[in-house]
N, C-alpha and C positions, 0 to 999 in steps of 0.2 A: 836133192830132195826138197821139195816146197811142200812143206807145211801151213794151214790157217785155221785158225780160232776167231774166234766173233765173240763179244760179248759187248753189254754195257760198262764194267768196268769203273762203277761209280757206287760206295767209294772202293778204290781199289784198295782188296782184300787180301787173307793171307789164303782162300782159296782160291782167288784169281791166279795166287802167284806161284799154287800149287800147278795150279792147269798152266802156266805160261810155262814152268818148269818141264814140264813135258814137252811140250811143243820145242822149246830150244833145243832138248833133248835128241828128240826126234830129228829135229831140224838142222845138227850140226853140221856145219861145213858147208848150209846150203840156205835158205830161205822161208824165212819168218814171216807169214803175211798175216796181220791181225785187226781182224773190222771190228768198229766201237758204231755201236749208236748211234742212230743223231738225234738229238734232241728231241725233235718230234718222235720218232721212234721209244725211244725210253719214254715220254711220258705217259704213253698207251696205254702202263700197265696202272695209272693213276696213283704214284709215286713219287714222292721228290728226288730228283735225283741230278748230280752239281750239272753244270753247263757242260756241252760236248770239250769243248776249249780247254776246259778244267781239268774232266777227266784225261784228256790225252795227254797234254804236259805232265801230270802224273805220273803217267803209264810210261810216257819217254823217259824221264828223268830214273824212275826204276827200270829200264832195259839199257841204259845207257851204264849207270851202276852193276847192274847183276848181269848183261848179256852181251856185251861192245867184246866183238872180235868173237864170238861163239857161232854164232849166222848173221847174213845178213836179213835184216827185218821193214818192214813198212807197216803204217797204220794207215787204211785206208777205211773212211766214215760211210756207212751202211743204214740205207732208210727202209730194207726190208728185210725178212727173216731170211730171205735166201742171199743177199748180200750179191757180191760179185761169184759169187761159186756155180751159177749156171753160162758164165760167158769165157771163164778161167780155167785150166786143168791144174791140179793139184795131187799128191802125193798122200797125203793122209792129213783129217779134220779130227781135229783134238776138239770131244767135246764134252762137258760136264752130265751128271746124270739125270741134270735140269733142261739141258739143252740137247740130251743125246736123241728123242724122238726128233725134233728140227732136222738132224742129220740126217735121220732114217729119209728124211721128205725129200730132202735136199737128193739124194743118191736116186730114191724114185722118178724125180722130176728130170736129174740128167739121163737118166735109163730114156724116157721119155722125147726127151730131146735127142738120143743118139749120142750123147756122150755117155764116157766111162765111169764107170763110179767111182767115188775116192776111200781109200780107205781108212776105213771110223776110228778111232779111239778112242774110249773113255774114259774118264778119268773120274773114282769116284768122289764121294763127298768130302771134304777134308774135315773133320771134326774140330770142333771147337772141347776146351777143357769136361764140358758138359757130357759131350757125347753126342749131341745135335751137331749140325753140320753147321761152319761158320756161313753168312749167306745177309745180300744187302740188305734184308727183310728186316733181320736179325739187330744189325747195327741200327737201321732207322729206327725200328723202335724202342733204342736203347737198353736194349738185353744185352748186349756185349757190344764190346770194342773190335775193328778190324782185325785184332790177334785173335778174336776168338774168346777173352776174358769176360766174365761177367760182371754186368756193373752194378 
């Protein structure tokens, strides 16, 4: 089973960790591919957001913690919304309800090209204590903390 997820990943959240919990899920016994940002990319959206370098050691340091010996995984850095998923075949894209239109596009554009589609997952919002979804929006503007807490 190869599994990917895409995101930014900065800062890494407790709904990141919710959607990365799927994907291992899914993924067990076989392969974890998960694209982050790059810099340029992230800052599109006119956001601060840490250095790609930052974010991934993060992201290692909690898969190394919570995923070592569940699948095996790679992070490979992505400067477009399609990532490597139009040159790659994959098994199923775990995607959030922020990114799950991306995927739709993604499946039409391999239809397109004569590849097969992957199949979608979503994963929905993970709430924060509030009720609102926890989300990097969220933390930068210091409404809550990565758990979701309000400050």
């Amino acid at each position: 089973m190869r599994v990917v997820i895409g995101g930014t990943f900065g800062p890494l959240h407790d709904g990141h960790k919710a959607l990365l919990k799927e994907a291992f899920e899914l993924g067990r016994g076989g392969e974890v591919i998960i694209g982050v940002t790059s810099d340029e990319m992230a800052r599109v959206r006119d956001r601060s957001v840490p250095l790609y370098s930052a974010r991934v050691e993060n992201l290692r340091q909690f898969l190394d913690r919570e995923y070592s010996g569940v699948a095996e995984s790679s992070i490979v850095k992505i400067d477009d919304p399609f990532g490597f998923t139009l040159t790659k075949d994959f098994d199923i894209l775990v995607a959030s309800e922020e990114t799950y239109s991306m995927s739709l596009k993604i499946n039409e554009e391999r239809e397109k090209r004569g590849m097969s589609s992957i199949e979608l997952k979503k994963v929905g919002f993970f709430p924060a204590p509030d009720g609102k979804p926890i989300s990097s929006t969220r933390i930068k503007d210091g409404e809550i903390d990565k758990h979701g807490n309000l400050i």
